[in-house]
C-alpha positions as CSV (number, residue, x, y, z in Angstrom):
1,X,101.3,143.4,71.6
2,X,102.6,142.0,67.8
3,X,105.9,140.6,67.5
4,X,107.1,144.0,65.5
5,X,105.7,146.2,68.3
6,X,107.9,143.7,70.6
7,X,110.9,144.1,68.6
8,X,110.6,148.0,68.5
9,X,110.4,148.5,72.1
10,X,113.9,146.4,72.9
11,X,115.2,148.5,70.0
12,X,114.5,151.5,72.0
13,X,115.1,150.3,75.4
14,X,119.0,149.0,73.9
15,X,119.3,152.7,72.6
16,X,117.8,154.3,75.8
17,X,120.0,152.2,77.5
18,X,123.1,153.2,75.2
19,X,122.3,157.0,75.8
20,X,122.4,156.0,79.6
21,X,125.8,154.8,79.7
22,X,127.5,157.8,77.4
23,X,126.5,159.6,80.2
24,X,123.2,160.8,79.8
25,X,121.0,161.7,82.9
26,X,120.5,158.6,84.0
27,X,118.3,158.7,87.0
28,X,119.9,161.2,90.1
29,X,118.9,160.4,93.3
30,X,117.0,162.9,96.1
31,X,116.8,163.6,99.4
32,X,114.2,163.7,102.0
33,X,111.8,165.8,100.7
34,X,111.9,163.5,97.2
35,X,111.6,160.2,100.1
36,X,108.1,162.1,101.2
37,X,107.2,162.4,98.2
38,X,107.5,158.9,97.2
39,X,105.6,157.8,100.0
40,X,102.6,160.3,99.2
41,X,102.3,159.2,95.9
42,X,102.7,155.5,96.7
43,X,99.9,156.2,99.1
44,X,97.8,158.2,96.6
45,X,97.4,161.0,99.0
46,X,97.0,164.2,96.6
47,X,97.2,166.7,99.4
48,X,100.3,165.1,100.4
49,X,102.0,165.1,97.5
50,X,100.5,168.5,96.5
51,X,102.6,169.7,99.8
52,X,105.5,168.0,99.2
53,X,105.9,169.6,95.7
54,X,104.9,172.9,96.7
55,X,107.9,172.2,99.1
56,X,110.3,172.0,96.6
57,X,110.4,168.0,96.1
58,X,111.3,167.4,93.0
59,X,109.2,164.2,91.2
60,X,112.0,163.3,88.7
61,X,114.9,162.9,91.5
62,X,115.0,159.0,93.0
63,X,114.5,157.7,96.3
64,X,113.9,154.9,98.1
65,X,110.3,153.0,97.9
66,X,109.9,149.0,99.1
67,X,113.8,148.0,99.1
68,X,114.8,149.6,95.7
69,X,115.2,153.5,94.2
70,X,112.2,155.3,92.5
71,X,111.1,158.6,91.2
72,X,108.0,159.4,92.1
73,X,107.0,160.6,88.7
74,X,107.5,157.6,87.4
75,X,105.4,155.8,90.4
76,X,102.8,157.7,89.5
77,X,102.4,157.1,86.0
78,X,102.4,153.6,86.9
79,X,99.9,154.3,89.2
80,X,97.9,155.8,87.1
81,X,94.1,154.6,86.3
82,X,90.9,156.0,84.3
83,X,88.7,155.0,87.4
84,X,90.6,156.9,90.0
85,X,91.3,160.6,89.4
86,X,92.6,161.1,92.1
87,X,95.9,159.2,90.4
88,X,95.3,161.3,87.5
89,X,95.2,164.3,89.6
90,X,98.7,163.4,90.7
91,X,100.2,163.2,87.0
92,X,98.7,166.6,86.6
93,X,100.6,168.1,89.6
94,X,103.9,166.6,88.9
95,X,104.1,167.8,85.6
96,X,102.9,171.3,87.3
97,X,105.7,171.2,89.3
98,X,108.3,170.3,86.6
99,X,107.8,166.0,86.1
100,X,109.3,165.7,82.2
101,X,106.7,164.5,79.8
102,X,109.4,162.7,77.7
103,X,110.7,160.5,80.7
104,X,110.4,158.9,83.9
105,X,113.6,157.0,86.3
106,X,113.4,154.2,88.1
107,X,115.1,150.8,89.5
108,X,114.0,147.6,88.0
109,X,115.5,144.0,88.5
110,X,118.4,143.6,86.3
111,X,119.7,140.7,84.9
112,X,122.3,140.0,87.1
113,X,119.2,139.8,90.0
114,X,119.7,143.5,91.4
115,X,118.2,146.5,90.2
116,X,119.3,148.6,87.6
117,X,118.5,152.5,86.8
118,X,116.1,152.9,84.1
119,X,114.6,155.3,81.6
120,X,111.3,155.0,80.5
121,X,108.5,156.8,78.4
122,X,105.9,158.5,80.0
123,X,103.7,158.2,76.9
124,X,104.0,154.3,76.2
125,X,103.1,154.3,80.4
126,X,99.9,155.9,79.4
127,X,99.2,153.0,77.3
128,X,99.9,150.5,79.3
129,X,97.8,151.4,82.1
130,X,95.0,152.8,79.5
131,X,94.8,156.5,80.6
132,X,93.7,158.8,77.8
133,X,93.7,161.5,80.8
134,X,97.3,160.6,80.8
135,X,98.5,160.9,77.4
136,X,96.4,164.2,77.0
137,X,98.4,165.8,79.8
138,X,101.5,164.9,78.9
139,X,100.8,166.1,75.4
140,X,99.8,169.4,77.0
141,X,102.9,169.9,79.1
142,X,104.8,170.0,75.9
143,X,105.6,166.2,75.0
144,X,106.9,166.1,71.4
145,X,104.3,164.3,69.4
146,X,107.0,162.5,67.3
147,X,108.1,161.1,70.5
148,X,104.7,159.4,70.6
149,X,104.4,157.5,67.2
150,X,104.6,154.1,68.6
151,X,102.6,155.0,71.5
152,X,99.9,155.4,68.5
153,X,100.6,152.5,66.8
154,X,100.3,150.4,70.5
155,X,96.6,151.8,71.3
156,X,95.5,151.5,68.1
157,X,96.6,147.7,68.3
158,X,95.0,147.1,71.8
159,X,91.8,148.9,70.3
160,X,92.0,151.9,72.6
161,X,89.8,154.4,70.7
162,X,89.6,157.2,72.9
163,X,93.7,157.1,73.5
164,X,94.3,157.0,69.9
165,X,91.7,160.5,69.2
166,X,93.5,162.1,72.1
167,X,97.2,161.0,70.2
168,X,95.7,161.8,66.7
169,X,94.3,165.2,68.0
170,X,97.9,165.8,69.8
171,X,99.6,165.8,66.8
172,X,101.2,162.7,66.5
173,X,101.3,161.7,62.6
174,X,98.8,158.9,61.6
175,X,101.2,158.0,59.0
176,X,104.2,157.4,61.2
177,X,106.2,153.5,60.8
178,X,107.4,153.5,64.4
179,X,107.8,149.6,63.4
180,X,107.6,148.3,60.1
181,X,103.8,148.8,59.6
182,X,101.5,152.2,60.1
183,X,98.5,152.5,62.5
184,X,96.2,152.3,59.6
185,X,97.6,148.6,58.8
186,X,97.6,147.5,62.4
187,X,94.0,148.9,62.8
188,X,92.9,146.7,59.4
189,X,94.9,143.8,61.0
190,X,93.2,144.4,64.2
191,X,89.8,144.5,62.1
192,X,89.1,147.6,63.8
193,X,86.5,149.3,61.7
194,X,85.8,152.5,63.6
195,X,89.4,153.1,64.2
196,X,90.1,152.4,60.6
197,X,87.4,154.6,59.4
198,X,88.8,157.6,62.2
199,X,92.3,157.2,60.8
200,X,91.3,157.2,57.2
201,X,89.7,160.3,57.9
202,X,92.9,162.1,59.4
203,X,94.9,161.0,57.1
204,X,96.3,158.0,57.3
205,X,96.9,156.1,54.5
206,X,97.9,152.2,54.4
207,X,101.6,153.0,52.3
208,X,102.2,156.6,52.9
């Protein structure tokens, strides 16, 4: 990740953060079935987890998972891995049953050493643990493709061809700044040829 990709992502986290805190929906916490749930996705059991949502858990709501609060839509995007599709299978049914493809709640340390409710994007998930499959279904279940420019900008940094066709194909722009370059620059910085090339012939230009 580049130092302007860096910079981006605290931008949006401060703002996501600010949003929080005017009272946004910041993370509500379930109940027993959304506890099941939890622990069928954290044991990547599918038919579990298929029954639990076909119960009426519902994958966005938080609950409690190894000593801290988690949805289990956002577990399973972290969970999430091109070799096991089973864990992709999982994505697929939570967003079936309702997950939202623009974001995921969950508890992460905070600075003050406890844990903190946060929002994060299901998209730049999909990049981080590399999962085309991912990306494609969220883009599916009706994920607005301006909300994944920097995703775009990310893949095509870390070289990940087939994300970046299932982004480009999605809809997201090619000519998008999510920071203060476009993909086609970070793909000629990267010395990507092929994704240069693929870019160049969707569009993108180096100063659109």
């Amino acid at each position: 990740m580049t130092p302007r990709t860096s910079v981006a992502l605290a931008v949006v986290a401060a703002a996501l953060s600010a949003w929080s805190c005017r009272g946004g929906e910041n993370g509500v916490r379930g109940g027993e079935p959304e506890r099941r749930l939890v622990a069928a996705t954290a044991a990547v059991d599918l038919a579990a987890v298929q029954q639990q949502l076909a119960a009426g858990a519902d994958p966005n709501k938080l609950a409690p998972w190894q000593g801290h609060d988690q949805a289990a839509w956002k577990l399973a995007l972290h969970q999430a891995r091109a070799a096991r599709p089973d864990t992709i299978a999982i994505v697929r049914a939570m967003l079936k049953a309702g997950a939202r493809p623009d974001v995921a709640w969950g508890e992460a340390p905070s600075r003050n050493g406890g844990f903190s409710v946060q929002r994060s994007a299901p998209i730049l998930e999909a990049v981080t643990t590399s999962t085309p499959a991912v990306a494609s279904a969220l883009l599916a279940a009706g994920l607005d493709p301006r909300d994944a420019t920097l995703a775009l900008e990310q893949a095509v940094e870390t070289g990940q061809a087939e994300l970046v066709h299932v982004l480009v194909e999605g809809g997201v722009d090619v000519n998008s700044e999510a920071t203060a370059i476009t993909p086609l620059v970070a793909a000629i910085e990267a010395r990507n040829v092929p994704l240069m090339t693929y870019l160049e012939e969707h569009g993108a230009r180096e100063n659109p």
